[in-house]
C-alpha positions as CSV (number, residue, x, y, z in Angstrom):
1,X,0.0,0.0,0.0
2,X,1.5,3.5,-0.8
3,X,2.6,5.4,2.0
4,X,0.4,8.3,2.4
5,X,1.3,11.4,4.6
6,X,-1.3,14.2,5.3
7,X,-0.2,17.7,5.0
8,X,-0.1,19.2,8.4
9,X,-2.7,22.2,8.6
10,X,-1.4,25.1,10.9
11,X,-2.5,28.8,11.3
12,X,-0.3,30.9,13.3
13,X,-1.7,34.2,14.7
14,X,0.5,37.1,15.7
15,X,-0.8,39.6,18.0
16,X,1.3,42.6,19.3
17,X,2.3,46.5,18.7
18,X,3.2,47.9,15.1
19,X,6.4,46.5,15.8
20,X,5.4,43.0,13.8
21,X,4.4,45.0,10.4
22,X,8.3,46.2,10.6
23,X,8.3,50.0,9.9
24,X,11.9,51.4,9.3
25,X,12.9,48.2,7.2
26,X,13.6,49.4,3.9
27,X,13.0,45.6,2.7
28,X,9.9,45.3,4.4
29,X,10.2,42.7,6.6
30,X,10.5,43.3,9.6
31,X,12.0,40.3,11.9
32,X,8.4,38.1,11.6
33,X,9.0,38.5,7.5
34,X,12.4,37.1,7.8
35,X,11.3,34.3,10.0
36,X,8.8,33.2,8.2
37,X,11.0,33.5,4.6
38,X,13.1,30.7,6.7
39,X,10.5,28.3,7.5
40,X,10.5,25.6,5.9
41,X,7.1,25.1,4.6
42,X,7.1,22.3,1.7
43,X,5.6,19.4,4.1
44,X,3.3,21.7,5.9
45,X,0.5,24.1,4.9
46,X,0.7,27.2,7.5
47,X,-1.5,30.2,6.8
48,X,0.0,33.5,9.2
49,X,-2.0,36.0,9.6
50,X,-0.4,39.3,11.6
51,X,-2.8,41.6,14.4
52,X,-0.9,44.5,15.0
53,X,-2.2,47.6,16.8
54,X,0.4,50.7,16.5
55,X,1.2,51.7,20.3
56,X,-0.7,49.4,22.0
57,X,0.8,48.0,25.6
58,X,0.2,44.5,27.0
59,X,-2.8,45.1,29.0
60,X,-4.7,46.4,26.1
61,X,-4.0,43.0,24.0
62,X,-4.9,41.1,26.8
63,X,-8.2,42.0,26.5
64,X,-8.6,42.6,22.4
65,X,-6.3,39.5,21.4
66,X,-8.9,36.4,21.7
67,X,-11.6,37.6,19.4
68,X,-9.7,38.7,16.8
69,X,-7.2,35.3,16.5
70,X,-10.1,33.0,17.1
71,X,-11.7,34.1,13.9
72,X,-8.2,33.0,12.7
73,X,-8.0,29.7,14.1
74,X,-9.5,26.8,12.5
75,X,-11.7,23.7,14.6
76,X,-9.4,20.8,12.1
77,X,-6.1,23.1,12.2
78,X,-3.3,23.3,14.7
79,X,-3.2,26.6,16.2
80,X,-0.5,29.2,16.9
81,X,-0.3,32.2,18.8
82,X,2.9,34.3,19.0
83,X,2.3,37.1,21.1
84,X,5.1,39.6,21.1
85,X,5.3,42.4,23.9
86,X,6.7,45.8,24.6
87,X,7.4,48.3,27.7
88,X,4.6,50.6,26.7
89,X,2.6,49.8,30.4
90,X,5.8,50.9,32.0
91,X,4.5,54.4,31.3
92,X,1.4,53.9,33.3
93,X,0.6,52.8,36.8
94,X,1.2,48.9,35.6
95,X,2.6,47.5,38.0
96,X,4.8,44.1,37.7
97,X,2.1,41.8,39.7
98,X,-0.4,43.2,37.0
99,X,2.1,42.5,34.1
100,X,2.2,39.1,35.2
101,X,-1.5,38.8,35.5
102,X,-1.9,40.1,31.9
103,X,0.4,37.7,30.2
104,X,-0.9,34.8,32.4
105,X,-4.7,35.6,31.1
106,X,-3.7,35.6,27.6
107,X,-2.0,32.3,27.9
108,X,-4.3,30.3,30.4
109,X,-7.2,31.4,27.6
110,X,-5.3,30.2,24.5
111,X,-4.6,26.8,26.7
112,X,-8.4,26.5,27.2
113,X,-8.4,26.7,23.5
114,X,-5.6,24.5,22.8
115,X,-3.6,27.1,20.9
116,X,0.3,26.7,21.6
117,X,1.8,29.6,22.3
118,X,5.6,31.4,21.9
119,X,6.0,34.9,23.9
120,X,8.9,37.3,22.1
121,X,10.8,39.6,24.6
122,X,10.4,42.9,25.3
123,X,13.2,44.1,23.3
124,X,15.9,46.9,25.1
125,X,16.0,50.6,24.0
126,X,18.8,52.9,24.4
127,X,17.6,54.6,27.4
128,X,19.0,52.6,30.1
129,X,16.7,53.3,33.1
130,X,13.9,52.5,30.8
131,X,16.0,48.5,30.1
132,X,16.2,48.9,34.5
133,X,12.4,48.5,34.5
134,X,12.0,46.4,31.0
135,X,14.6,43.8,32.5
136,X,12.5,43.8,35.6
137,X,9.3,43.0,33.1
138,X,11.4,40.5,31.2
139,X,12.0,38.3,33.9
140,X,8.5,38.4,35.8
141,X,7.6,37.5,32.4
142,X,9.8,35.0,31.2
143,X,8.5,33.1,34.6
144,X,4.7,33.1,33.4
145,X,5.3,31.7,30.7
146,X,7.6,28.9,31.5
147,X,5.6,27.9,34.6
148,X,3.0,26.9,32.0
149,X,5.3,25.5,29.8
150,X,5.5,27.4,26.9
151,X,8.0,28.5,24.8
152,X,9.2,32.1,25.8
153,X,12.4,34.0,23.5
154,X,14.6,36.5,25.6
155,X,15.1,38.7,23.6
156,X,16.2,41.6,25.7
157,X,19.5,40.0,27.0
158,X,21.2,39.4,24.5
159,X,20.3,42.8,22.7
160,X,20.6,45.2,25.4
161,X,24.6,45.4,25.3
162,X,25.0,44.4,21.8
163,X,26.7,47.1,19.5
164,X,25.2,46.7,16.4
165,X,21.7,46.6,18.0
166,X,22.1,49.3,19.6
167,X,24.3,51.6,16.5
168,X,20.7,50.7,14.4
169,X,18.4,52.2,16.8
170,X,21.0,55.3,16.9
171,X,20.9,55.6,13.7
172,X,16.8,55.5,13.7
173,X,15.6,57.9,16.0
174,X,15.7,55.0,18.9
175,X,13.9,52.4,16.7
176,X,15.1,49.3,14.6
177,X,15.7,49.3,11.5
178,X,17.2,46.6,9.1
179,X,19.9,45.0,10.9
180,X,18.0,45.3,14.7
181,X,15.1,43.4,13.0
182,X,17.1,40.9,11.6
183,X,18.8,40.2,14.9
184,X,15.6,39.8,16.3
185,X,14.6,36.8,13.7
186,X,18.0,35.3,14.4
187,X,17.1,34.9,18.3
188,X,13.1,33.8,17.8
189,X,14.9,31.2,15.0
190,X,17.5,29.8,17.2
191,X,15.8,30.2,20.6
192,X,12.9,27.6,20.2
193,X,10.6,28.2,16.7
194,X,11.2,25.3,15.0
195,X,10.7,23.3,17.9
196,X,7.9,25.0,19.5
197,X,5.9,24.3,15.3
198,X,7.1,20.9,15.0
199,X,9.2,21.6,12.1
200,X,12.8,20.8,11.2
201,X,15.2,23.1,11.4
202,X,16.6,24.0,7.8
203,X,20.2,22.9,7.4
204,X,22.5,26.3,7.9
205,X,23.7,27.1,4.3
């Protein structure tokens, strides 16, 4: 009998700030464009769909982020949700017990659901009080997320020292531009995508 496999169907939300559309990329696309150009999608049908509201803070998309991706998600597909965050709260009276509590309602819902999720940083800015209080975030963060055992990407560690990070946001008026969003896609590639969408790794060329 011929071995027949069944394409895996997958639909992969993205929620989070303008940040995802990748404004200041002169190629247009951002760090989620690049990851995506490096998926390897020839045994797998995966339909992304990105919901980005420009300057929008964590508490917000906690409670806009489940109608929108669950007229995304499919009852006969496996289901995605990347949620990426930022520091904008940290202007408000948000405190880091009501950071937590954000993040953990937006990933105890998509678990009711069944949706897998991946949480993406907050990434550093030059201002280095501000990475005081987004480190603090980061970490209270990071926690939530692994405590329910889902895949979480640092990517404020590594970025908040590293030079050419930060020479891209001084050359864009503090935001990223090319080579910041392409060091972005290099850490969510090699800090748990592949693994967290069940897909191979692509051999490095």
């Amino acid at each position: 009998m011929e071995d027949v496999h069944e394409t895996r169907q997958m639909r992969l939300v993205a929620v989070g700030d303008e940040q995802l559309t990748g404004p200041g990329d002169p190629r247009g696309l951002g760090w989620f464009g690049r990851v995506i150009s490096k998926t390897p999608l020839s045994s797998v049908n995966l339909q992304h769909f990105v919901l980005a509201v420009p300057d929008e803070g964590v508490e917000a998309l906690s409670q806009r982020w489940q109608e929108e991706a669950s007229r995304r998600f499919g009852e006969q597909t496996e289901n995605y949700l990347l949620v990426t965050l930022n520091a904008r709260d940290l202007s408000s009276a948000t405190t880091s017990a009501r950071a937590r509590l954000n993040l953990a309602n937006i990933l105890d819902r998509a678990a009711q659901e069944e949706v897998r999720c991946l949480v993406l940083r907050p990434v550093p800015t030059l201002d280095d009080a501000v990475n005081q209080q987004i480190a603090e975030l980061n970490r209270a963060w990071q926690d939530v997320a692994t405590r329910r055992s889902h895949t979480y990407v640092d990517a404020f560690t590594p970025l908040v020292s590293h030079g050419q990070w930060r020479e891209d946001l001084a050359a864009n008026d503090g935001q990223p531009g090319q080579a910041a969003y392409s060091l972005i896609a290099w850490l969510v590639m090699h800090r748990g995508w592949y693994r967290w969408l069940g897909i191979r790794e692509p051999l490095p060329n």
